[in-house]
C-alpha positions in Angstrom: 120.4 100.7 121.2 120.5 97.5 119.8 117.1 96.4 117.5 115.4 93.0 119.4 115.2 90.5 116.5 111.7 90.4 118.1 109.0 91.4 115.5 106.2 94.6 116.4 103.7 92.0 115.2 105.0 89.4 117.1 105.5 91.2 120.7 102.0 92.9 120.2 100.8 89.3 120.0 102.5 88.4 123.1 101.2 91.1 125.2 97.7 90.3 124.2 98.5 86.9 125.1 99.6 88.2 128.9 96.4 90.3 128.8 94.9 87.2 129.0 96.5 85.1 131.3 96.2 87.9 133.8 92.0 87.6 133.1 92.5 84.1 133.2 94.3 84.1 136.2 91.8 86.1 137.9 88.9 83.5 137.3 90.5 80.7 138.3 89.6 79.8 142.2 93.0 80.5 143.9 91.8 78.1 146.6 92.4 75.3 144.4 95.9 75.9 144.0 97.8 74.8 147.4 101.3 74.6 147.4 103.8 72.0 150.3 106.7 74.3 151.0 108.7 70.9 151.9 111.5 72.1 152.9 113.8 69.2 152.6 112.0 69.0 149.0 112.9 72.5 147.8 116.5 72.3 149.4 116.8 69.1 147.1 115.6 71.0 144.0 112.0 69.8 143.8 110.0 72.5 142.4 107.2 73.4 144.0 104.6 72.6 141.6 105.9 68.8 141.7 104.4 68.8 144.9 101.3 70.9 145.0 97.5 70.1 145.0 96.1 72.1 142.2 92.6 71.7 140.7 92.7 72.3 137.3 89.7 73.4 136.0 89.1 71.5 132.6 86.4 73.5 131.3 88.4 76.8 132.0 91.3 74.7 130.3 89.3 74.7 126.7 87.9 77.5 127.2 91.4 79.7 127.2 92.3 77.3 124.4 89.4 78.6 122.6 90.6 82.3 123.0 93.8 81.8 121.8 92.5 79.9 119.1 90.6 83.2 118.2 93.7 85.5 119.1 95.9 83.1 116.8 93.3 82.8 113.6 92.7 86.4 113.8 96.6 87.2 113.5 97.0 84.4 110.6 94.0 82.7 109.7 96.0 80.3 107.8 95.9 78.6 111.2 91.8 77.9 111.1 92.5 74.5 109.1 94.6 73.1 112.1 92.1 74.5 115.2 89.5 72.5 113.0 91.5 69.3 113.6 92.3 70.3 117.3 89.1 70.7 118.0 88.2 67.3 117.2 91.0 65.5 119.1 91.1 68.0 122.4 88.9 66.2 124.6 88.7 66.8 128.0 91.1 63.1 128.4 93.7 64.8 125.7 93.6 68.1 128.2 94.3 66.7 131.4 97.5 65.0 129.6 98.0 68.3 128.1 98.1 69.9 131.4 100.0 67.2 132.9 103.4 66.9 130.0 103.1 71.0 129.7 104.2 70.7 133.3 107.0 68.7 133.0 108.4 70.4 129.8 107.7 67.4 127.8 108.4 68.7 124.2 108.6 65.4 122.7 105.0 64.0 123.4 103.9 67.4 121.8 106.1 67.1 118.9 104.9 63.5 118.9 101.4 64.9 119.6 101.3 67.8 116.1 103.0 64.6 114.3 100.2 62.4 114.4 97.3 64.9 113.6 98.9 67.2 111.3 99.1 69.9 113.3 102.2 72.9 113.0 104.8 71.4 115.3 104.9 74.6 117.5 101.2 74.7 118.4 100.5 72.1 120.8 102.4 72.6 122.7 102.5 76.3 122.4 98.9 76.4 123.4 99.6 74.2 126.9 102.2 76.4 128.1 100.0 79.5 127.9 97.2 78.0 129.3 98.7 76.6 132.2 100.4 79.7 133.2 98.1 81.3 135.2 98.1 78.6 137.6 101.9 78.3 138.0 101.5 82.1 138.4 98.7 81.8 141.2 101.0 79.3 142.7 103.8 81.5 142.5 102.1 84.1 144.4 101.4 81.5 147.4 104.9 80.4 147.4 106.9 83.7 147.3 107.1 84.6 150.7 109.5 81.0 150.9 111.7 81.6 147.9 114.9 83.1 148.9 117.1 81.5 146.5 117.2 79.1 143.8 119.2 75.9 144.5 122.5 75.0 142.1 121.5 73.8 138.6 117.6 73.2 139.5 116.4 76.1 137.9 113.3 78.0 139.0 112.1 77.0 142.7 108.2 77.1 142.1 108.0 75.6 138.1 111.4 74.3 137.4 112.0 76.7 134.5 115.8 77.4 133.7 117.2 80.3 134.9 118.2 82.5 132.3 117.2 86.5 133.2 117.7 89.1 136.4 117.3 92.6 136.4 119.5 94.8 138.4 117.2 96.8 141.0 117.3 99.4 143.8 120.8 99.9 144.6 121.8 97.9 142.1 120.8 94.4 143.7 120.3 91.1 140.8 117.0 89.9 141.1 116.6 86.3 139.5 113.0 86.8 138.1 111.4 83.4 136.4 109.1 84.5 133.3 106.9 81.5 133.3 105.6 81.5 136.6 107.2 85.0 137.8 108.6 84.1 141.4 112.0 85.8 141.6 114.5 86.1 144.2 117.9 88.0 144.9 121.2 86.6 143.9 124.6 87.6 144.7 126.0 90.3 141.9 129.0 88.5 141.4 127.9 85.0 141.6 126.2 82.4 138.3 122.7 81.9 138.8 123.0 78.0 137.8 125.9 76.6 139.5 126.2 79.1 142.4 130.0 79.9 142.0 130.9 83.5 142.7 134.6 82.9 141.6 135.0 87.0 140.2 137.6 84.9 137.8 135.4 82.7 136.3 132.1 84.9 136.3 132.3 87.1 133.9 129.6 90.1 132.6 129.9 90.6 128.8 128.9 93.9 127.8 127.0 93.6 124.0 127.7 96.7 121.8 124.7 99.3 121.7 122.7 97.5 124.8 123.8 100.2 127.6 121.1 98.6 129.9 121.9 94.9 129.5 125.0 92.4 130.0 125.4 88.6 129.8 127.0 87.0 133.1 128.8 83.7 131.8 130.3 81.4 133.8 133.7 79.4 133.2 132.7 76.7 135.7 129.4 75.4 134.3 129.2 77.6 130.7 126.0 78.9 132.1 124.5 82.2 130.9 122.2 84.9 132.6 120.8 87.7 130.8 121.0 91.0 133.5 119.2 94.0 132.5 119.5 96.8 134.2 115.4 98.1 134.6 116.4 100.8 136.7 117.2 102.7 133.3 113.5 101.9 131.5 111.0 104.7 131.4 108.2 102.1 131.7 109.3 98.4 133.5 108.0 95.7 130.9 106.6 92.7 132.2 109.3 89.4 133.1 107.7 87.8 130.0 107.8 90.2 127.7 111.5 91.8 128.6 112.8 88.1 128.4 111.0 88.0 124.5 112.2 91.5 123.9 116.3 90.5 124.9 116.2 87.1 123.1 119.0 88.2 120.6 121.5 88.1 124.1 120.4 84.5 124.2 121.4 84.0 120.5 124.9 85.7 121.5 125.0 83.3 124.7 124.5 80.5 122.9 126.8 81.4 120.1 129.7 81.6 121.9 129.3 78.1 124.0 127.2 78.8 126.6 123.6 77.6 128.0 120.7 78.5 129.7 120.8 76.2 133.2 124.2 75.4 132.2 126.0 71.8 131.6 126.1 70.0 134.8 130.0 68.7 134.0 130.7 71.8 132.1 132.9 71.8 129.0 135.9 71.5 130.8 
């Protein structure tokens, strides 16, 4: 079996990081997290969460910041210098925006963001994507019972996230599974998980030498990739999140050879 590029220290900091969300997620009010299942809005690729009323709690918010700043520090304290400066600038103002670009996968305004107060590029925006989790998870909860499919080259139904991992379950059904907000839904075997073609020509599943339980499905239409692990085959099912960490070397090979997670909308063709 193929060696994850993934570091021990590194996943054991993850799952300590999903240990918390799942607290986290259990003291947030769900009632404050409401999703509009418009249809016409989902079958146009709106994600759900660009529609939903969610209260976000702010002091909750810095608090979770807080315990990953502790979580973080206590793994490399190096880090203590640059929570001293965040500390100062996270106001409850800076969090709401924080809540708000996180959302909408805005990676420039935190790059912009660790630019202007000296902070590690990575952490910003690092820090907003764990800590808004939980509610795109609550949210994904509500919304399951609606998601049946995901529609071409929109990604994830509930948060928008690109689709990039299934596992093979049951009888050998793919289920898309999203690993920031969980949702998952089935998907035809044979068939790309961006653009929807199910040309057996032009999908393809690349087997990777020593991975007996995983394949990359790559398609020739929109050079879109899909990790497919088969879960049936683990002793103990991992977590979404932390199987998608754990196979990140098949998105290296993906990538390698031309191909994308969501896809290219005109393909390379």
């Amino acid at each position: 079996m193929k060696t994850t590029v993934v570091s021990r220290e590194y996943k054991e900091l993850q799952s300590k990081i999903i240990k918390l969300q799942e607290s986290w997620k259990n003291s947030v009010h769900a009632d404050g997290v409401n999703p509009n299942l418009d249809k016409a809005a989902m079958a146009a690729g709106v994600p759900v969460v660009a529609l939903a009323d969610i209260h976000f709690e702010i002091p909750l918010f810095l608090q979770w910041i807080k315990e990953l700043e502790e979580l973080l520090v206590n793994q490399n304290p190096a880090l203590s210098a640059s929570f001293e400066i965040l500390n100062d600038k996270l106001t409850e103002t800076v969090a709401h925006q924080w809540i708000e670009e996180a959302l909408s996968f805005n990676q420039s305004y935190f790059n912009e963001f660790a630019r202007e107060t000296g902070l590690e590029e990575w952490l910003p925006y690092f820090l907003a994507e764990s800590a808004v989790r939980p509610y795109l998870q609550i949210l994904a909860e509500k919304a399951q019972p609606e998601i049946h499919k995901a529609e071409p080259r929109c990604g994830c139904q509930v948060c928008g996230e690109p689709v990039r991992i299934a596992q093979l379950e049951g009888e050998g059904q793919k289920v898309v599974y999203c690993p920031r907000c969980t949702v998952h839904w089935r998907d035809k075997r044979v068939a790309c998980s961006h653009c929807g073609n199910n040309d057996h020509k032009t999908v393809e599943n690349m087997n990777v030498e020593g991975e007996a339980a995983a394949q990359i499905q790559v398609c020739e239409k929109c050079h879109g990739y899909t990790k497919v692990i088969d879960t049936r085959q683990y002793i103990t099912k991992p977590t979404v999140a932390i199987l998608d960490l754990t196979t990140i070397h098949l998105d290296f090979i993906a990538q390698e050879r031309g191909y994308t997670s969501g896809g290219s909308p005109k393909g390379k063709n």
